[in-house]
Biopython code that builds the backbone (N, CA, C, O; Angstrom):
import numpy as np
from Bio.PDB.StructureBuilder import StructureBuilder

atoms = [
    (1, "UNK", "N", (13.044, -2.660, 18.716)),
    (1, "UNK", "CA", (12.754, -3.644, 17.693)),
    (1, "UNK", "C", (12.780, -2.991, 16.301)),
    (1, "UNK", "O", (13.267, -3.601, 15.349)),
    (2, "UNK", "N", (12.248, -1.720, 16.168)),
    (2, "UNK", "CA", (12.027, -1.023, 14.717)),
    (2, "UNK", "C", (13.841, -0.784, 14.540)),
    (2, "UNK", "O", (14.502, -1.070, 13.542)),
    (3, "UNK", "N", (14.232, -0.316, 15.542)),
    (3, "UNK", "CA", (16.033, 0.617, 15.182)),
    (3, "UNK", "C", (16.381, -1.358, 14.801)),
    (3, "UNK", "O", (16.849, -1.542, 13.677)),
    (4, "UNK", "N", (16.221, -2.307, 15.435)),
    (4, "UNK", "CA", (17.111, -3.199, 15.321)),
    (4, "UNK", "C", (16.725, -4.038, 13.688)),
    (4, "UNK", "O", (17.573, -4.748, 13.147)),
    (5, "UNK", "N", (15.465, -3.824, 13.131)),
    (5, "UNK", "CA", (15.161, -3.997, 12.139)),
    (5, "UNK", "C", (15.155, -3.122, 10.722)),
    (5, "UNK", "O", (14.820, -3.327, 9.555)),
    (6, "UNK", "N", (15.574, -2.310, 11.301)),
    (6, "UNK", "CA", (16.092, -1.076, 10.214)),
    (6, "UNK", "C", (17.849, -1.464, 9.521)),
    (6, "UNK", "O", (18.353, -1.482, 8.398)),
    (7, "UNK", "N", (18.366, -1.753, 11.061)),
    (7, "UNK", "CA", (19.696, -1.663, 10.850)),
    (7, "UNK", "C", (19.758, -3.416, 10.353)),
    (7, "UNK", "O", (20.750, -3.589, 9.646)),
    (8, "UNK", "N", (19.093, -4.477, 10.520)),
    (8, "UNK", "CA", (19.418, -5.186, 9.761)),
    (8, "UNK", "C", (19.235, -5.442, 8.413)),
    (8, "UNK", "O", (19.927, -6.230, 7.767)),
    (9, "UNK", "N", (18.326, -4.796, 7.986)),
    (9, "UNK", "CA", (17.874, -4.394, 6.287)),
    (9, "UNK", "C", (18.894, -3.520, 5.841)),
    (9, "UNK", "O", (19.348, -3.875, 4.753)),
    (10, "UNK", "N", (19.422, -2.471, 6.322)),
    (10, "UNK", "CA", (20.275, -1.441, 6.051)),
    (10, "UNK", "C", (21.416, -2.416, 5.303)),
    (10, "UNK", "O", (21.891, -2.406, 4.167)),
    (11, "UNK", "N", (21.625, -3.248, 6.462)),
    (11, "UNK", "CA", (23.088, -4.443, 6.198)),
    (11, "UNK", "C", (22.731, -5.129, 5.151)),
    (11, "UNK", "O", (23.345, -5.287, 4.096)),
    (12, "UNK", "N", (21.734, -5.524, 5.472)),
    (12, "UNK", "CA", (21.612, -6.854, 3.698)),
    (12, "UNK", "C", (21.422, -6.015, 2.222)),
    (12, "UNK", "O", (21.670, -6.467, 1.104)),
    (13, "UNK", "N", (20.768, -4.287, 2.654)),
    (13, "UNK", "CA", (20.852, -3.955, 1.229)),
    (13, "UNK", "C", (21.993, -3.339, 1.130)),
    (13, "UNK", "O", (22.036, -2.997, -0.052)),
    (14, "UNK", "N", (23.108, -2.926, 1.734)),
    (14, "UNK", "CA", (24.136, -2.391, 1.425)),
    (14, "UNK", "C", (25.079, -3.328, 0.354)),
    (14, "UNK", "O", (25.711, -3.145, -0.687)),
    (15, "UNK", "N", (24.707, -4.657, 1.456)),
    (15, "UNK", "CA", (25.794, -5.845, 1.149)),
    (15, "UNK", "C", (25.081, -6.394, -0.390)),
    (15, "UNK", "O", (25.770, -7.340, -0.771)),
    (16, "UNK", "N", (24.205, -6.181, -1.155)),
    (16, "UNK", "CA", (23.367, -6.605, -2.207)),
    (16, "UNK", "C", (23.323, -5.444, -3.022)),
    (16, "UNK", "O", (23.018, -5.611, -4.202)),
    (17, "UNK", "N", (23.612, -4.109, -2.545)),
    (17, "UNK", "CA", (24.065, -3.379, -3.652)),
    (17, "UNK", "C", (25.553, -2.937, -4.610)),
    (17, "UNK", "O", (25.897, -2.479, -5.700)),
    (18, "UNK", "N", (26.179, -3.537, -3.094)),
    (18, "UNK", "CA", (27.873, -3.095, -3.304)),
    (18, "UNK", "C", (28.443, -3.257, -4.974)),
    (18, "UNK", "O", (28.392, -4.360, -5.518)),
    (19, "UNK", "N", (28.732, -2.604, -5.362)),
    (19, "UNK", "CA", (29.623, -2.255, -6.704)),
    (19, "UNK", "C", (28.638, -2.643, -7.724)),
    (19, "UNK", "O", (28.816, -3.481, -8.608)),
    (20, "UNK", "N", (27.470, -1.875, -7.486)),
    (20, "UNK", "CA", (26.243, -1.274, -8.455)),
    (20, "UNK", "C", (26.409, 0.056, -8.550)),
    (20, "UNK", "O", (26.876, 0.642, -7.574)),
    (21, "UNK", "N", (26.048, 0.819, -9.782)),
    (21, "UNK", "CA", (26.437, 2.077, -9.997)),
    (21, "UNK", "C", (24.873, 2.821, -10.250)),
    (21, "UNK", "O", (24.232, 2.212, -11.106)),
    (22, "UNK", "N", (24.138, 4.039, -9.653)),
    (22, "UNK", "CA", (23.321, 4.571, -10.054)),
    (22, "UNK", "C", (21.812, 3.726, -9.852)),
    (22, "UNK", "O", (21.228, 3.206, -8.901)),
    (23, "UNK", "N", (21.614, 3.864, -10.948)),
    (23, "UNK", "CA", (20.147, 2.949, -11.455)),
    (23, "UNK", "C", (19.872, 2.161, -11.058)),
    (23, "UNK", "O", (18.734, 1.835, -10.719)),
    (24, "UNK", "N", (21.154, 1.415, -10.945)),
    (24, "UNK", "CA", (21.558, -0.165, -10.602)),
    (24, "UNK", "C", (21.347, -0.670, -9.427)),
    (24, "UNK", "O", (21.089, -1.846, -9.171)),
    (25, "UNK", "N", (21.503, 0.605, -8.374)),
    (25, "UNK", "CA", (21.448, 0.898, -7.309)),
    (25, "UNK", "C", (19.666, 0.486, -6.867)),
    (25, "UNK", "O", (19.207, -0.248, -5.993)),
    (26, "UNK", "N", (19.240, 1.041, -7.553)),
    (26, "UNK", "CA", (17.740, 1.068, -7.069)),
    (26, "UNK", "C", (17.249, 0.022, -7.799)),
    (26, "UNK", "O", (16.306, -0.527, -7.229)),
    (27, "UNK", "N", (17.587, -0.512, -8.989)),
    (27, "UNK", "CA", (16.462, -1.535, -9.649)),
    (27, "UNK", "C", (16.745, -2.789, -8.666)),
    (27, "UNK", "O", (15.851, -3.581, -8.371)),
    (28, "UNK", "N", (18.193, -2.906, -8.144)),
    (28, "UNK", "CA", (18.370, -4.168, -7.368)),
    (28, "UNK", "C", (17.256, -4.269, -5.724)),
    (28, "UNK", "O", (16.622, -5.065, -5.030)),
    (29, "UNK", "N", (17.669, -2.738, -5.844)),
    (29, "UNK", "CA", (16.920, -2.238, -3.814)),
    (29, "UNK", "C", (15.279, -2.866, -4.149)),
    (29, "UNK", "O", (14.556, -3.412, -3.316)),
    (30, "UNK", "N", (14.909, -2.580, -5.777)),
    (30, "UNK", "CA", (13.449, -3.041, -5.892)),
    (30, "UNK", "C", (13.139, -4.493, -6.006)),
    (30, "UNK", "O", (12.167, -5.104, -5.562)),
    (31, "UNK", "N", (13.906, -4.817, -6.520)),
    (31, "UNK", "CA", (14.032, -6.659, -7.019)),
    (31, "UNK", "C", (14.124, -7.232, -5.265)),
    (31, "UNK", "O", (13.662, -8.330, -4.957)),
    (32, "UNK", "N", (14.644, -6.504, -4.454)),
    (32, "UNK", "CA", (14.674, -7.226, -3.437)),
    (32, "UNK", "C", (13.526, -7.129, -2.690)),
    (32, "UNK", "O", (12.939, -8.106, -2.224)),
    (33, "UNK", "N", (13.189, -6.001, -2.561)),
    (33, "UNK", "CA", (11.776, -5.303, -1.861)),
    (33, "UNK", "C", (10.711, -5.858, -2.713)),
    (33, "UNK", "O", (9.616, -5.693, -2.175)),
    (34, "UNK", "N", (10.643, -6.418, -3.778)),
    (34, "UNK", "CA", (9.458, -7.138, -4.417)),
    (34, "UNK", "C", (9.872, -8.885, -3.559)),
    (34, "UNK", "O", (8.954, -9.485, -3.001)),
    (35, "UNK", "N", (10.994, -9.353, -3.580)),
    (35, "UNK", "CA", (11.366, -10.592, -3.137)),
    (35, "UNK", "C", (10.891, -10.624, -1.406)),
    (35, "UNK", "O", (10.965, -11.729, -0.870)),
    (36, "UNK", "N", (10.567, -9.818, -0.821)),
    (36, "UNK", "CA", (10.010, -9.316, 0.509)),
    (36, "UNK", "C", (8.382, -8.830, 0.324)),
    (36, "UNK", "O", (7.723, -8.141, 1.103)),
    (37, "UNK", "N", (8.086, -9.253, -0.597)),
    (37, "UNK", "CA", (6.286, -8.974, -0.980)),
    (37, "UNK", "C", (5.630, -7.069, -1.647)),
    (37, "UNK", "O", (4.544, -6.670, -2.069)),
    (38, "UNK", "N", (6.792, -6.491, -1.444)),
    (38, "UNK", "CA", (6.494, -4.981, -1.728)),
    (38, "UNK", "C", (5.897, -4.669, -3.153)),
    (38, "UNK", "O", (5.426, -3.547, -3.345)),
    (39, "UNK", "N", (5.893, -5.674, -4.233)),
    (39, "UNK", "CA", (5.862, -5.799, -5.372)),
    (39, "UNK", "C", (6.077, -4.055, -5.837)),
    (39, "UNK", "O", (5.192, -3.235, -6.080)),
    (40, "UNK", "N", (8.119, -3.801, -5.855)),
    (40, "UNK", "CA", (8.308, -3.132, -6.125)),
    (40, "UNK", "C", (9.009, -2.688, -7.851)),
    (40, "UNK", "O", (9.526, -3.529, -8.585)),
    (41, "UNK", "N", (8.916, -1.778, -8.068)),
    (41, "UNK", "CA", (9.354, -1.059, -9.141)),
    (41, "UNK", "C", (9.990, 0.083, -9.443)),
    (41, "UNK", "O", (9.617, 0.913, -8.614)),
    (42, "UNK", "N", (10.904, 0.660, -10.341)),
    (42, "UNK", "CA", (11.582, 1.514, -10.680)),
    (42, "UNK", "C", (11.382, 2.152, -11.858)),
    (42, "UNK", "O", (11.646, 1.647, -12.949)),
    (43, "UNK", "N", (10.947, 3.195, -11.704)),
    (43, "UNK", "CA", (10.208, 4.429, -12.954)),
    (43, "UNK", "C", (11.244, 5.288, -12.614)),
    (43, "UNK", "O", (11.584, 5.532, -11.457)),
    (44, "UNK", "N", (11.978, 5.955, -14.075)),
    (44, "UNK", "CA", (12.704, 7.109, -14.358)),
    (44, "UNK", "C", (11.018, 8.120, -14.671)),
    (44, "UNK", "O", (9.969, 7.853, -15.257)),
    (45, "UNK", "N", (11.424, 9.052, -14.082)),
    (45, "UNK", "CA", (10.608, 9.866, -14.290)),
    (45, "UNK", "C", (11.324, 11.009, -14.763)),
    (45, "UNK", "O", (12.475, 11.254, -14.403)),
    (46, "UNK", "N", (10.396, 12.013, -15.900)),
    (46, "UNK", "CA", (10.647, 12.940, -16.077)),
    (46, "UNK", "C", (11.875, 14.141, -16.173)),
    (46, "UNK", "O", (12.430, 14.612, -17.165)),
    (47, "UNK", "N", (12.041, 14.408, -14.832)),
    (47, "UNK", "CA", (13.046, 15.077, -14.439)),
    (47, "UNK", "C", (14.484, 14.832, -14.650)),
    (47, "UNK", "O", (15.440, 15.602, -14.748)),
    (48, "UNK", "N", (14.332, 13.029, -14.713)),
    (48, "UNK", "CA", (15.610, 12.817, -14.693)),
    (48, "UNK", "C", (16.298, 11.780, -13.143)),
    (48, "UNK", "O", (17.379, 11.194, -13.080)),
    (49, "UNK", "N", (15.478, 11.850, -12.338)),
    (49, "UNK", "CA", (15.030, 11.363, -11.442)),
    (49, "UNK", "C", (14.507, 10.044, -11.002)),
    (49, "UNK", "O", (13.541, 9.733, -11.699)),
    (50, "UNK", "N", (14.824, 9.055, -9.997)),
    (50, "UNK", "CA", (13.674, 7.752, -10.211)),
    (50, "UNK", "C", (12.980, 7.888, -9.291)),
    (50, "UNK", "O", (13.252, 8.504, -8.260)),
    (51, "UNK", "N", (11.729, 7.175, -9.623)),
    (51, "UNK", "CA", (11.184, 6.452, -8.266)),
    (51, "UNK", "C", (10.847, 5.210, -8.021)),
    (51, "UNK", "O", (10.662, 4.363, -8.895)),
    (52, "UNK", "N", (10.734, 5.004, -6.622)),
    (52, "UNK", "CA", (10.797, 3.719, -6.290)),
    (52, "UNK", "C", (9.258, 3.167, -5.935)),
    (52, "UNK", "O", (8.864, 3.387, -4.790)),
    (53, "UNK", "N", (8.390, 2.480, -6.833)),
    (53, "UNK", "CA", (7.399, 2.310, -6.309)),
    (53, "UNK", "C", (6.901, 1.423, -5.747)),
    (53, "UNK", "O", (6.518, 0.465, -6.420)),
    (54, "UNK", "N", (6.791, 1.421, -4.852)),
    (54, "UNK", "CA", (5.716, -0.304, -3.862)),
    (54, "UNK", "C", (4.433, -0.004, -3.994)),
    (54, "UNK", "O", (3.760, 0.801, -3.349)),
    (55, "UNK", "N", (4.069, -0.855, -5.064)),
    (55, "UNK", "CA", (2.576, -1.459, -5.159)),
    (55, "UNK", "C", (1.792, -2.137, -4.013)),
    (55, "UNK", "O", (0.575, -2.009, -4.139)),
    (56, "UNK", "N", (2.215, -2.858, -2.878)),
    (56, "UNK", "CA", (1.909, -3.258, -2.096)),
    (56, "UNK", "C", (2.565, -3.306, -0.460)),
    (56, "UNK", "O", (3.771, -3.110, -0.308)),
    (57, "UNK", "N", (1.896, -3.510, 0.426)),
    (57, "UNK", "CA", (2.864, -3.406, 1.885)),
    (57, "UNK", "C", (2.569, -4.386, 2.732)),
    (57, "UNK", "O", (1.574, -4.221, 3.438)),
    (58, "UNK", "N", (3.401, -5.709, 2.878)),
    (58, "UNK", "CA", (3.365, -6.684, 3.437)),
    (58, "UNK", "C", (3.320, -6.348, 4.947)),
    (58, "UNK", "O", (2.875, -7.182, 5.735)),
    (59, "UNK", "N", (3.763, -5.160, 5.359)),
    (59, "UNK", "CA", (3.463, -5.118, 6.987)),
    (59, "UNK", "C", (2.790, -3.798, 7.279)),
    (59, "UNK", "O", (3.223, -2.957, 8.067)),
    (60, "UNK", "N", (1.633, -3.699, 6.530)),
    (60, "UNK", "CA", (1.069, -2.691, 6.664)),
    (60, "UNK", "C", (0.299, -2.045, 7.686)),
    (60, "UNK", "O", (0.236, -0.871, 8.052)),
    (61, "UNK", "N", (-0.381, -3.304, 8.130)),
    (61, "UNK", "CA", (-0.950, -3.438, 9.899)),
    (61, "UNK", "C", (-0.306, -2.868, 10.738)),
    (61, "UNK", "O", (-0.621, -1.957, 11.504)),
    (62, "UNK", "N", (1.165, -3.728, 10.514)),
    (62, "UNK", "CA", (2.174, -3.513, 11.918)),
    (62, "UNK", "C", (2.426, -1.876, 11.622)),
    (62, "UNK", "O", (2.498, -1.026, 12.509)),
    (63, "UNK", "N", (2.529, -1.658, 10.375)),
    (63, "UNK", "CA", (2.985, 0.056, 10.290)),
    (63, "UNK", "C", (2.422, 0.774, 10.884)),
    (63, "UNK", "O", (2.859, 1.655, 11.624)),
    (64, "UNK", "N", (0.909, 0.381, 10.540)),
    (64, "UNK", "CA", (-0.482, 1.334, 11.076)),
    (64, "UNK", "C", (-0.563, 1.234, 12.347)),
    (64, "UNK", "O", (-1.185, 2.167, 12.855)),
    (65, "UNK", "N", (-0.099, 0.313, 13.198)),
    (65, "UNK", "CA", (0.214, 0.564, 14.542)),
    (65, "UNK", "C", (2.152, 1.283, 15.073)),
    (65, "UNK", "O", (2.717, 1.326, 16.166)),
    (66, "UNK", "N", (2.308, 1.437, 14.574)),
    (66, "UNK", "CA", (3.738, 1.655, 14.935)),
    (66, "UNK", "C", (4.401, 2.311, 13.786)),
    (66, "UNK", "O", (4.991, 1.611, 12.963)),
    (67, "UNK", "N", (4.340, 3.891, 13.635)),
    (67, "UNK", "CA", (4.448, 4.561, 12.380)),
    (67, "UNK", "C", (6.400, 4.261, 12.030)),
    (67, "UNK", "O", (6.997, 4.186, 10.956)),
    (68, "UNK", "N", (7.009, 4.137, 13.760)),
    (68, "UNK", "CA", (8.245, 4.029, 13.172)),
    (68, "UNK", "C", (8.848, 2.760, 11.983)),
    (68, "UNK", "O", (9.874, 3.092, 11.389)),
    (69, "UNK", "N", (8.409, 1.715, 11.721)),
    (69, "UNK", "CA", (8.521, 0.958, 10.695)),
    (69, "UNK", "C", (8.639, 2.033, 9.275)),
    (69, "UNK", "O", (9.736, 2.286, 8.776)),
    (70, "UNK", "N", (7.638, 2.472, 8.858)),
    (70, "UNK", "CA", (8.161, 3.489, 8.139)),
    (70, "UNK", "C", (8.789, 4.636, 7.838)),
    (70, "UNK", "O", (9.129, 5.145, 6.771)),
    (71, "UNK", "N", (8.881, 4.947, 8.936)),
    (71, "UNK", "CA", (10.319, 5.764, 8.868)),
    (71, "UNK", "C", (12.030, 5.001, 8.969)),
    (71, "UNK", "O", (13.159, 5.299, 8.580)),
    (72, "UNK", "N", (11.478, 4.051, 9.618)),
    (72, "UNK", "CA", (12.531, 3.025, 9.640)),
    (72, "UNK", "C", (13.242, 3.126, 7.980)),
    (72, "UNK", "O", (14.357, 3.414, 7.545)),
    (73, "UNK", "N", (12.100, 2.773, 7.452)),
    (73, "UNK", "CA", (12.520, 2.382, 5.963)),
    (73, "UNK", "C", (12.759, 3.035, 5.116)),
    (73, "UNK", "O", (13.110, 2.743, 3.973)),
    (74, "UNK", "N", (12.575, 4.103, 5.645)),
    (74, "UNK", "CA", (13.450, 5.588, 4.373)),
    (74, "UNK", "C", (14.412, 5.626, 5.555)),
    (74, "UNK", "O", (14.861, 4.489, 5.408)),
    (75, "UNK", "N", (14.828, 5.932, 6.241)),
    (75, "UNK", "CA", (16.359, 5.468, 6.571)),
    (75, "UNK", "C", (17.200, 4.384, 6.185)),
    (75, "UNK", "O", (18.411, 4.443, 5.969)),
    (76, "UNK", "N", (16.151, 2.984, 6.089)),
    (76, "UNK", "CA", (17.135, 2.399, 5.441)),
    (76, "UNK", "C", (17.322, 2.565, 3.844)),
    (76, "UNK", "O", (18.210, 1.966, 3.238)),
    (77, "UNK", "N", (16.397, 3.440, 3.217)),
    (77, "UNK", "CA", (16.510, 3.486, 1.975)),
    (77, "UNK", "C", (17.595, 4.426, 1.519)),
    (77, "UNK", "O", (18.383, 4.262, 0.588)),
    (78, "UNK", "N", (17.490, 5.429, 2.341)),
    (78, "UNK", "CA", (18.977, 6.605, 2.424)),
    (78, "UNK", "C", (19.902, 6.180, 2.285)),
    (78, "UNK", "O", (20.611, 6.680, 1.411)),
    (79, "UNK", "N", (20.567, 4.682, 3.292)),
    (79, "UNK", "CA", (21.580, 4.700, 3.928)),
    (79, "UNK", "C", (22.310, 3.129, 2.492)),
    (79, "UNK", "O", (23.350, 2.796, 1.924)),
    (80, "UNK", "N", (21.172, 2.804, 2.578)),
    (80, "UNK", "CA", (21.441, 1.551, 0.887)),
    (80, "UNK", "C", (21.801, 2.146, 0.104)),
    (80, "UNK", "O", (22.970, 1.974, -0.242)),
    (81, "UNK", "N", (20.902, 3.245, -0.642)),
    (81, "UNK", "CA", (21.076, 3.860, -1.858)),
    (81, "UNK", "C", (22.643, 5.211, -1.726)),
    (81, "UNK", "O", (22.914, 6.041, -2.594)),
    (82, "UNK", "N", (23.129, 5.079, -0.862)),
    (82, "UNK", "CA", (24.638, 6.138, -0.243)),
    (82, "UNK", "C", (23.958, 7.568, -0.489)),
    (82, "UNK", "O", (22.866, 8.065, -0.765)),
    (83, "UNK", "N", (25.706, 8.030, -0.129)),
    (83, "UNK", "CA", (25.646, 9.349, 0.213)),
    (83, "UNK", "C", (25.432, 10.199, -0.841)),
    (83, "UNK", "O", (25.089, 11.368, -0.669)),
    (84, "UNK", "N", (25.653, 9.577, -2.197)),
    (84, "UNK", "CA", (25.174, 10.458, -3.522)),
    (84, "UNK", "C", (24.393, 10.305, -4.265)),
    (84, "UNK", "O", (24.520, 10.225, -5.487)),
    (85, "UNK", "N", (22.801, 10.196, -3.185)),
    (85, "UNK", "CA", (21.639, 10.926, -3.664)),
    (85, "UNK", "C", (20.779, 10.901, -2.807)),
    (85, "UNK", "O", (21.266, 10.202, -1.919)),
    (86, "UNK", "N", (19.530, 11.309, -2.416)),
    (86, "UNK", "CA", (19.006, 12.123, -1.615)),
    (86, "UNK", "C", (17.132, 11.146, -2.075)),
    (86, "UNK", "O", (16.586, 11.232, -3.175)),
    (87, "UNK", "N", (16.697, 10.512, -1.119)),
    (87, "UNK", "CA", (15.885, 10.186, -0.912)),
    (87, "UNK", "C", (14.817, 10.481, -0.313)),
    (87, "UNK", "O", (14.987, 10.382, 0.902)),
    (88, "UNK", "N", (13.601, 10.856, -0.635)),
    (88, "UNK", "CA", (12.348, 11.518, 0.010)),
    (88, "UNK", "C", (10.842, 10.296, -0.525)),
    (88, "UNK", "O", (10.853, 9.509, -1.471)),
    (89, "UNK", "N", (9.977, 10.487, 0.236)),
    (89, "UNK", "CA", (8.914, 9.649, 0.304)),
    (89, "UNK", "C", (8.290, 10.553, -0.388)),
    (89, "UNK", "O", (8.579, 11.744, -0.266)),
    (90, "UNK", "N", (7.410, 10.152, -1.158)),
    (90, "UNK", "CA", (6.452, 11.305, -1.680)),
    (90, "UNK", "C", (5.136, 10.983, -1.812)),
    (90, "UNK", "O", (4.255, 11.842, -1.752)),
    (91, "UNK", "N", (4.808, 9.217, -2.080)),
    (91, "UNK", "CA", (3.643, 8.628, -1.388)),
    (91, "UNK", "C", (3.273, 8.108, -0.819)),
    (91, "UNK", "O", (3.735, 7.009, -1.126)),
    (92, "UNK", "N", (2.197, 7.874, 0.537)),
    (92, "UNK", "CA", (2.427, 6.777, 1.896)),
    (92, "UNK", "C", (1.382, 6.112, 1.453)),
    (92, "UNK", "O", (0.514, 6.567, 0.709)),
    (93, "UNK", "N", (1.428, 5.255, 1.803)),
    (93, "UNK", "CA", (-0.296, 3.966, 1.611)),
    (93, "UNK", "C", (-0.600, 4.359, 3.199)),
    (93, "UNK", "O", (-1.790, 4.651, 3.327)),
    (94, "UNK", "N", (-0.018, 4.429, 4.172)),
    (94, "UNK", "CA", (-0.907, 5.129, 5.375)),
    (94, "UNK", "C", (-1.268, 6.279, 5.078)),
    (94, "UNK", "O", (-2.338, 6.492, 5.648)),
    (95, "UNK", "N", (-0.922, 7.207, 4.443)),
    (95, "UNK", "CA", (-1.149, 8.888, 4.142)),
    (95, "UNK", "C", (-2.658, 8.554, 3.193)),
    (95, "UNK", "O", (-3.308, 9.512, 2.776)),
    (96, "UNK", "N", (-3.001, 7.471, 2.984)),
    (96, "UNK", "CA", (-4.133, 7.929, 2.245)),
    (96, "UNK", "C", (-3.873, 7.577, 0.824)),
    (96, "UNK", "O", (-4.873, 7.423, 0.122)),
    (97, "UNK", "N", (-2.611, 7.411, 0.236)),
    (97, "UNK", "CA", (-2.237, 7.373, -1.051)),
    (97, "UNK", "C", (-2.580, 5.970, -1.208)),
    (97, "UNK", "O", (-2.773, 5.301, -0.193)),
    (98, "UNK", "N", (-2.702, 5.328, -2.622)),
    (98, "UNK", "CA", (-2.458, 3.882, -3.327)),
    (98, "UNK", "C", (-1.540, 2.964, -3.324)),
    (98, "UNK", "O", (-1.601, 1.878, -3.900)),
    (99, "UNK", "N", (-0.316, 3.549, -2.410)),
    (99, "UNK", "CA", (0.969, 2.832, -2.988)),
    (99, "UNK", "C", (2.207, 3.788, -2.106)),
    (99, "UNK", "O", (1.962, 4.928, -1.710)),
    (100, "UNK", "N", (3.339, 3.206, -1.923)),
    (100, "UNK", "CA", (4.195, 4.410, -0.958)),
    (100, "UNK", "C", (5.263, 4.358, -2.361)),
    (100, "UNK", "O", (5.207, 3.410, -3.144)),
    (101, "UNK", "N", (6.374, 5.689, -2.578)),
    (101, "UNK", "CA", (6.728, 6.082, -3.483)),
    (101, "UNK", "C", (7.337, 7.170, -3.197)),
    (101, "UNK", "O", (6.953, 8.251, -2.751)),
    (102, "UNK", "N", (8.866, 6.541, -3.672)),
    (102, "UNK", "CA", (9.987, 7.197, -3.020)),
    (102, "UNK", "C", (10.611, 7.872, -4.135)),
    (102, "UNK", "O", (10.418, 7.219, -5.160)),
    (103, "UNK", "N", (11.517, 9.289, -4.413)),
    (103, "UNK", "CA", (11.722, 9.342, -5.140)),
    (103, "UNK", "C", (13.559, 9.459, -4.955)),
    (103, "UNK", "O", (13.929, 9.632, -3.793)),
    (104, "UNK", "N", (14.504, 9.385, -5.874)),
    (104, "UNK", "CA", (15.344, 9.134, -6.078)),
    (104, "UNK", "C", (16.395, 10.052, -6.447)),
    (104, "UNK", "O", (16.796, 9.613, -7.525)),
    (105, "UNK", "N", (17.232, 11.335, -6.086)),
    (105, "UNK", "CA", (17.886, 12.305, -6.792)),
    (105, "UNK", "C", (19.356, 11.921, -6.427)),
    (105, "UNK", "O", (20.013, 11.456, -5.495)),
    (106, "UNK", "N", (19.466, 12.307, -7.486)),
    (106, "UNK", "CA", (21.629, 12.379, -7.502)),
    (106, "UNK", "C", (21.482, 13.770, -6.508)),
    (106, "UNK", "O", (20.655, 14.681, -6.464)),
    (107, "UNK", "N", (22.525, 13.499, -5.857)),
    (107, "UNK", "CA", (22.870, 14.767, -5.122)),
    (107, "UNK", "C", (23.962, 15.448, -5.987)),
    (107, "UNK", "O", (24.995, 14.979, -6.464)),
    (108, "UNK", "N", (23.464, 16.612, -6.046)),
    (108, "UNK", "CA", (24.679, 17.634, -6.760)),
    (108, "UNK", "C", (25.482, 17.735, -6.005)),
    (108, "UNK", "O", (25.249, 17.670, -4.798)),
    (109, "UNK", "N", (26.823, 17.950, -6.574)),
    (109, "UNK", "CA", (28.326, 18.036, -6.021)),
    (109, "UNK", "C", (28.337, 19.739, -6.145)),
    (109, "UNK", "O", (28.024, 20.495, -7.065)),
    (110, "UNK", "N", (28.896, 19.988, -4.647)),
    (110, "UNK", "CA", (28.694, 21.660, -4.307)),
    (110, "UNK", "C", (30.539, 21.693, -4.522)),
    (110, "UNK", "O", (31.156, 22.751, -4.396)),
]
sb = StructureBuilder()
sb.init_structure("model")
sb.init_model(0)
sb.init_chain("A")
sb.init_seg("    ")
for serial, (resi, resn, name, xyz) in enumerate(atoms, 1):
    if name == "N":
        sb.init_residue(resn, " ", resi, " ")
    sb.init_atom(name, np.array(xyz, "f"), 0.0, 1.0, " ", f" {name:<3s}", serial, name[0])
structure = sb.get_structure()
């Protein structure tokens, strides 16, 4: 149920990001993930870098029983946002944190 709900989010944000460039990439991934209750947002931070923040977690229960939902969802966040840039979680609302909060890097070209 989690793999089959991963891979259908994967599909609708691919198909809702297609021929967005960068930024664009993520402010849309947030506009949608707020339209799904995440009341999400997109902060350039610092570095140069974004992150993706969810203020809130509409299936937070179900997570707290079944951790794969969130891992689910940084896979699907990897696989939306493509192969050129590199996605990591950096805050969990199960971990104890306020809010889960992803951050966002261009992958350097080797």
């Amino acid at each position: 149920m989690v793999d089959a709900r991963a891979a259908r989010q994967s599909g609708a944000y691919v198909a809702a990001l297609d021929g967005l460039q960068g930024g664009g990439r993520a402010q849309r991934l947030a506009e949608l993930r707020t339209l799904e209750g995440y009341e999400a947002e997109v902060v350039a931070d610092d570095d140069g870098s974004l992150l993706l923040v969810e203020h809130h977690c509409p299936v937070c229960d179900a997570a707290a029983a079944c951790q794969g939902l969130c891992r689910g969802e940084l896979a699907t966040f990897r696989a939306a946002l493509g192969d050129g840039v590199d996605v990591e979680r950096e805050q969990h609302l199960l971990s104890g944190d306020s809010r889960c909060v992803y951050r966002i890097r261009t992958r350097r070209k080797s």
